[in-house]
C-alpha positions as CSV (number, residue, x, y, z in Angstrom):
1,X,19.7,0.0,-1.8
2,X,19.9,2.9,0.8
3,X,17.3,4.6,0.0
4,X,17.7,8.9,1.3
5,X,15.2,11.3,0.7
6,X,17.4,13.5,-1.8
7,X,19.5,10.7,-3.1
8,X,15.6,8.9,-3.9
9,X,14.2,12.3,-5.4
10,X,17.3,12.9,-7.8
11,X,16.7,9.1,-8.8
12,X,13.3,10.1,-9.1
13,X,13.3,13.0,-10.9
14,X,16.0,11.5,-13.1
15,X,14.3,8.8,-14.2
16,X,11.1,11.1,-14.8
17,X,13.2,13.3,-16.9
18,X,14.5,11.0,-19.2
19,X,12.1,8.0,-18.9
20,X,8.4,8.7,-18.6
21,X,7.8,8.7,-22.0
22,X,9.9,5.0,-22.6
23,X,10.6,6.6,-26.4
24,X,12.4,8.9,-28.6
25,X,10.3,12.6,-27.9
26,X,10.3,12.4,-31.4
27,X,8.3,8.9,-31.5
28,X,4.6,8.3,-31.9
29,X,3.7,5.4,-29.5
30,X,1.7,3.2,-30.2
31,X,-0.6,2.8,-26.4
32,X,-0.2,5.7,-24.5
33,X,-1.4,4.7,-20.9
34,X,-1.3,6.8,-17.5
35,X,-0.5,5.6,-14.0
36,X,-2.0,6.4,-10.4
37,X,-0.1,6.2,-7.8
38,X,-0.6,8.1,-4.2
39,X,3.0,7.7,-2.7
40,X,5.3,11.0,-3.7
41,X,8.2,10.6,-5.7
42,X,10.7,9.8,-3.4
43,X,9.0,6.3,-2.5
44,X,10.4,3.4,-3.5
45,X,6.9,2.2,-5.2
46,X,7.4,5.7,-7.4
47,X,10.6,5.3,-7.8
48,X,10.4,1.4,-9.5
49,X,7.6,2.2,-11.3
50,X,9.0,4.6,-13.3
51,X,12.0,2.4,-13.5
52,X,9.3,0.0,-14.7
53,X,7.8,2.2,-17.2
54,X,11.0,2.8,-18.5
55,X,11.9,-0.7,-19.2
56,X,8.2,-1.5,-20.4
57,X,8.6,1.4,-23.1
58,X,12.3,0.2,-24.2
59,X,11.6,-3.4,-24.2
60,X,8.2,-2.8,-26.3
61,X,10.3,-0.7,-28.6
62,X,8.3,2.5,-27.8
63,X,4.8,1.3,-28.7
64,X,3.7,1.2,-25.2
65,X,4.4,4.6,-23.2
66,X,3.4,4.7,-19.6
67,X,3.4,8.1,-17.8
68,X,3.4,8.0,-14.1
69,X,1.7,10.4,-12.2
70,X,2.9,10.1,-8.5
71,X,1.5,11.5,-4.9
72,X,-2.1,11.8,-5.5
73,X,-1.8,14.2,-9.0
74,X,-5.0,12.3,-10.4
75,X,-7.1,12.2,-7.6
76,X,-7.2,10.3,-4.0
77,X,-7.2,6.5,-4.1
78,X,-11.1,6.1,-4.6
79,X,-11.4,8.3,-7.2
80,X,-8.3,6.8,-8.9
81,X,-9.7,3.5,-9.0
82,X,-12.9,4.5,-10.5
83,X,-11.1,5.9,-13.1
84,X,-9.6,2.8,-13.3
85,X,-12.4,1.1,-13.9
86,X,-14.4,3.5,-16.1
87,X,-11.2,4.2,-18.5
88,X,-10.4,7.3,-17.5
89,X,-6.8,5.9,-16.7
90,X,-5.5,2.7,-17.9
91,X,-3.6,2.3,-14.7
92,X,-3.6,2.6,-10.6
93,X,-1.2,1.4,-8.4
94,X,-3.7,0.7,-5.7
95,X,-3.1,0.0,-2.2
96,X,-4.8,-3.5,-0.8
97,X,-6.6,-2.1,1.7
98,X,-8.7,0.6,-1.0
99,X,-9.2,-2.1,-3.2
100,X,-11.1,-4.2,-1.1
101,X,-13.7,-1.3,-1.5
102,X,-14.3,-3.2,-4.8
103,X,-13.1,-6.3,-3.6
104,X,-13.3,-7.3,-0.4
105,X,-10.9,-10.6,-0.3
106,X,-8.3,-7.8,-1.1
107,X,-8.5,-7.2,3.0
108,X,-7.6,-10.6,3.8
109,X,-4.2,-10.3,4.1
110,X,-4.6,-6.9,6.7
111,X,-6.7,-8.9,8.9
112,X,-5.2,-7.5,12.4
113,X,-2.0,-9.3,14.1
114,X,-2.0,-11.5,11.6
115,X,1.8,-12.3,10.1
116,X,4.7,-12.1,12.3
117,X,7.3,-11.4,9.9
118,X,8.2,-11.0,6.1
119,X,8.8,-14.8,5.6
120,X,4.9,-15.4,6.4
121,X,3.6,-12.8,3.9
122,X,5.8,-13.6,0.9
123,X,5.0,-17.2,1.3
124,X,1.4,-16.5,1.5
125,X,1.3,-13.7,-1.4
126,X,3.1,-15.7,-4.0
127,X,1.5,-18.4,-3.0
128,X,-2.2,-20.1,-2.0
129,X,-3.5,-16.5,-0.8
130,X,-2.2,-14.4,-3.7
131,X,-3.8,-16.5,-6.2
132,X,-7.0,-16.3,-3.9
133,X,-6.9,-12.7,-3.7
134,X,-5.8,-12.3,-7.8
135,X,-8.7,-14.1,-8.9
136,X,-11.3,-11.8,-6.6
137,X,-9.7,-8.9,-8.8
138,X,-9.8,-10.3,-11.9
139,X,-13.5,-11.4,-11.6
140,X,-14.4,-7.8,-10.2
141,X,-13.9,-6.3,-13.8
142,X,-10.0,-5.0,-13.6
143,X,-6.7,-7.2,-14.0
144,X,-4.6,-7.4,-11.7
145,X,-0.5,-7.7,-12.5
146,X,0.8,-10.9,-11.4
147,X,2.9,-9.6,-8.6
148,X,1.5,-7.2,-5.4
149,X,4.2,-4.9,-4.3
150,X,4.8,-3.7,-0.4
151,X,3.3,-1.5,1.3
152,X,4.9,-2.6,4.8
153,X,3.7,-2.9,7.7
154,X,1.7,-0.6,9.8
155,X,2.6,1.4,13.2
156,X,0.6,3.8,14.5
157,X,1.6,8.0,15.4
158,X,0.2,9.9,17.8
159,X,0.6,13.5,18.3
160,X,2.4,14.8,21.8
161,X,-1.3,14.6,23.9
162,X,-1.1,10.8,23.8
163,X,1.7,8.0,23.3
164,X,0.5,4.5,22.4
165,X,1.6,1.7,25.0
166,X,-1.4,-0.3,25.6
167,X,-5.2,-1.0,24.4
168,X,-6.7,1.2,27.0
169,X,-4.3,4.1,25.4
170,X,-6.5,4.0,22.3
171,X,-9.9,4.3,24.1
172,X,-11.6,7.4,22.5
173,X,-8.2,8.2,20.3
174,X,-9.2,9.9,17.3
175,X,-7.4,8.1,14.2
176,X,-7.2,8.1,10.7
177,X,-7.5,4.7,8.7
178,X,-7.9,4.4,5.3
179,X,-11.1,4.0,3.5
180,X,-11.8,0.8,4.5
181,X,-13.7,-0.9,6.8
182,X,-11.4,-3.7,8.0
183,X,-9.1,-0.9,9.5
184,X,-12.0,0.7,10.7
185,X,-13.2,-2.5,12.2
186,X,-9.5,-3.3,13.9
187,X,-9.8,-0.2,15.5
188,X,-13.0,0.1,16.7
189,X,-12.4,-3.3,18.5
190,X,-9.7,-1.7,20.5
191,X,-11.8,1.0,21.3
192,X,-10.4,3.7,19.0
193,X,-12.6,6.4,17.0
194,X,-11.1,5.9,13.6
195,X,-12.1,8.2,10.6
196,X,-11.6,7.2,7.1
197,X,-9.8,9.8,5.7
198,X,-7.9,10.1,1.9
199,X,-4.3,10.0,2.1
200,X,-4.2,13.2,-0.1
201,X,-6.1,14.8,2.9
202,X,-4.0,13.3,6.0
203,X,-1.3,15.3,6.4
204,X,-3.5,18.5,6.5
205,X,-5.9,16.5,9.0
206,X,-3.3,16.0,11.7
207,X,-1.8,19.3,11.0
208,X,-5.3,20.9,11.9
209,X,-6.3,17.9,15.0
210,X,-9.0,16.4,12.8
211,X,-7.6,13.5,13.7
212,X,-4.7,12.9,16.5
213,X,-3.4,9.7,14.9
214,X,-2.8,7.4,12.4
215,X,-1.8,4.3,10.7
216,X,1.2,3.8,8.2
217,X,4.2,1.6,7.5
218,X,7.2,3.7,8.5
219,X,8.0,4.6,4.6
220,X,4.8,6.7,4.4
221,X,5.7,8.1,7.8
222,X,8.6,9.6,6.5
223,X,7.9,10.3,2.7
224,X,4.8,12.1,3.3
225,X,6.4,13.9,6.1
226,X,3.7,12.8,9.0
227,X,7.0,13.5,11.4
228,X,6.5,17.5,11.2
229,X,2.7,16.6,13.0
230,X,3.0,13.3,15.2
231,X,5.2,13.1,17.8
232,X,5.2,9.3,18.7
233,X,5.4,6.1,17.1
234,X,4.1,3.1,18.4
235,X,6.0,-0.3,16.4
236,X,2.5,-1.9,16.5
237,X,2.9,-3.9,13.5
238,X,-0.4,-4.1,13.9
239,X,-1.3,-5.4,10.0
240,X,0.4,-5.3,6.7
241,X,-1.1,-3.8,3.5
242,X,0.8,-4.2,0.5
243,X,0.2,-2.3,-3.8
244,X,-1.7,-4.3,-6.6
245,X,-1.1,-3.0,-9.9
246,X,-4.2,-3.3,-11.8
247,X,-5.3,-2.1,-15.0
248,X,-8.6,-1.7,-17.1
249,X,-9.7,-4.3,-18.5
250,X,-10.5,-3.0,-22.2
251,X,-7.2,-1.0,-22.2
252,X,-5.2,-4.4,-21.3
253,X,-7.8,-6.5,-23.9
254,X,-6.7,-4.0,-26.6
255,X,-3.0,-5.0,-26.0
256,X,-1.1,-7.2,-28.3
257,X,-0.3,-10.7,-26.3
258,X,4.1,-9.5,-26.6
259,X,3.2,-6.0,-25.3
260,X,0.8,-7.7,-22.5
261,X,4.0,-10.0,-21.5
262,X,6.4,-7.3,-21.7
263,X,3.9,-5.5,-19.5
264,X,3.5,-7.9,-17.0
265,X,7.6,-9.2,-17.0
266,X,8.5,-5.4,-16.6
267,X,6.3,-4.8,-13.5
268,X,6.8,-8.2,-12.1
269,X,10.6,-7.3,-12.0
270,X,10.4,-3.6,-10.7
271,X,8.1,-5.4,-7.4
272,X,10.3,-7.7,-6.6
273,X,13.3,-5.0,-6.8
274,X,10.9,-2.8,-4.6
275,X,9.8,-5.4,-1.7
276,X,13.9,-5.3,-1.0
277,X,13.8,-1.6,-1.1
278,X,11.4,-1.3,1.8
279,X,13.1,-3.7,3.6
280,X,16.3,-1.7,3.3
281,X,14.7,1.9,4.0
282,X,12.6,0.8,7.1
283,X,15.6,-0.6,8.6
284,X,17.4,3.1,8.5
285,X,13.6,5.1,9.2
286,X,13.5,4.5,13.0
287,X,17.1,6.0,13.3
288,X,16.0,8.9,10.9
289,X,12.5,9.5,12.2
290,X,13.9,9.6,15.9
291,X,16.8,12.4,14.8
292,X,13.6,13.8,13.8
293,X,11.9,14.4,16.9
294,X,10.0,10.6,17.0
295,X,9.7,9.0,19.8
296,X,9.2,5.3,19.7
297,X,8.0,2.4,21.7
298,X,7.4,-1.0,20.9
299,X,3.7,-2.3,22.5
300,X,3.3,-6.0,23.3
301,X,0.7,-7.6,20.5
302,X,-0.5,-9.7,23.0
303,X,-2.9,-7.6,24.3
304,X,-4.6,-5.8,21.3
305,X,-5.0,-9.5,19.9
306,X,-6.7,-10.8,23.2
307,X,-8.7,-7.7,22.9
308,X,-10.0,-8.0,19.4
309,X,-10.6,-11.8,20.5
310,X,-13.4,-10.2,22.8
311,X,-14.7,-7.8,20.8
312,X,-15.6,-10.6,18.2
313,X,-13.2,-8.9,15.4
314,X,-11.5,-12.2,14.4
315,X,-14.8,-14.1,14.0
316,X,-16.5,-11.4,12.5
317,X,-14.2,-11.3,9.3
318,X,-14.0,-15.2,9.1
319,X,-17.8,-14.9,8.6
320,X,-17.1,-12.3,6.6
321,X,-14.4,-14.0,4.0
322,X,-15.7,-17.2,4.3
323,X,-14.4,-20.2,5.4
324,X,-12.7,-21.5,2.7
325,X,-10.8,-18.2,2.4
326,X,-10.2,-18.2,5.9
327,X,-8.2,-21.3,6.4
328,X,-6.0,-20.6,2.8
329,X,-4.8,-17.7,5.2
330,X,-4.2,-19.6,8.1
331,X,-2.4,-22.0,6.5
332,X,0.3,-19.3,6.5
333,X,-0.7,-17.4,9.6
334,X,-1.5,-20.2,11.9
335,X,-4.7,-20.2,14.3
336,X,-6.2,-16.4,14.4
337,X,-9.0,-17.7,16.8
């Protein structure tokens, strides 16, 4: 799947035309739930989740309508999932790194320099650390979907003062992380001066130099336009973050056990379709972005890891997670210190 930023939006709108409602206009459903999500509509997590909610509203025979709100419409990520949790919306896709806010093991997978590739995370999300990282939700009073969707992983932009080559280039560089403290840990390690900052708010903060970095797979790079204010892009791969649907828990209690299935199946389904979408569009974003005006360099991870060895970031979050959560990860990972 190619995924273009008017060939996504026309698939987008489309499906939010004809779709958000999963029933005949006509039709009273029966659970009428809304959906958070912070990405705009031409991502591919918008995009398959309101392929999903289409599917979950045909296959349940219209008794269960989910509307999507996309890019931010109910609120920035905190807010969203405190809504979440309160009721206010049954549903948030909500990224890995916010969640562990609420519950911290959600971090685990982000922990800096950690997987070298795809093969490493997949294995480690549908398996022994997924079900670790499932369970934290589940037991912090929302329910997670069975499946975490992608979120990719992370480079860091600059704007044209400074490009990004080495650890000392980050000493005293002004970037945005998410709110989140493992981020803000990574890059205070390296020596950065990271400020937790709302997605809803970024763009506006590098327009104005709050900020002269950030952090972002390549998809939010593009989709949310970051290209217009940063000049470089350092590959860093530096961590990867990934979506967890999750829902409240009285809304998904009141839910018949087919309509909970159907539920479940229909975003389960849409994820995987959307981890291979990712894939696809960050193979094509470098080439875009750099038509753009990006320039790109790939730093050596050697040296930010060796670095956040000494700064005592590594041992710090082991402490932190616990041992026993530790080592599930580095069974997929290998030795982190």
């Amino acid at each position: 799947m190619k995924m273009t930023r008017r060939g996504a939006l026309g698939a987008a709108s489309a499906a939010l035309a004809t779709t958000i409602l999963g029933k005949p206009a006509s039709a009273a459903a029966e659970f009428e739930f809304k959906l958070g999500v912070d990405t705009p509509d031409e991502h591919p997590l918008t995009i398959r989740l309101i392929e999903a909610a289409r599917a979950i509203g045909s296959q349940s025979g219209g008794r269960l309508n989910i509307a999507v709100f996309s890019n931010s419409q109910l609120g920035g990520d905190p807010e969203m999932l405190s809504q979440v949790r309160a009721g206010g919306i049954e549903l948030m896709a909500a990224p890995s790194l916010t969640l562990s806010i609420l519950v911290p093991l959600s971090g685990l997978p982000s922990i800096g320099f950690a997987f070298p590739g795809y093969d490493q995370v997949w294995s480690a999300m549908d398996g022994g650390v997924g079900d670790l990282v499932r369970d934290a939700i589940g037991k912090a009073g929302v329910v997670p979907m069975r499946k975490v969707w992608d979120n990719g992983f992370r480079q860091i932009t600059s704007s044209s003062s400074r490009q990004i080559n080495s650890v000392e280039d980050l000493k005293g560089f002004k970037i945005r992380v998410p709110v989140t403290a493992l981020l803000t840990s990574l890059f205070s390690g390296l020596g950065a001066l990271p400020a937790s900052i709302s997605v809803s708010e970024l763009y506006s903060s590098l327009q104005t130099h709050i900020v002269e970095g950030q952090e972002n797979p390549l998809a939010q790079v593009s989709t949310n336009k970051m290209y217009e204010v940063q000049k470089y892009c350092a590959l860093s791969n530096h961590c990867w973050s990934g979506y967890w649907i999750i829902g409240n828990r009285r809304a998904l209690s009141g839910l018949p056990a087919d309509l909970l299935e159907i539920l479940n199946g229909g975003f389960d389904a849409a994820a995987a379709k959307e981890r291979a979408d990712l894939v696809e569009m960050d193979r094509s974003l470098q080439a875009e972005l750099t038509g753009k005006g990006m320039i790109f360099n790939r730093p050596d991870p050697v040296q930010f890891r060796a670095a956040l060895v000494k700064a005592g970031f590594y041992a710090q979050w082991q402490k932190t997670y616990g041992a026993e959560a530790w080592a599930q990860l580095e069974k997929y990972t290998g030795p982190l210190i």
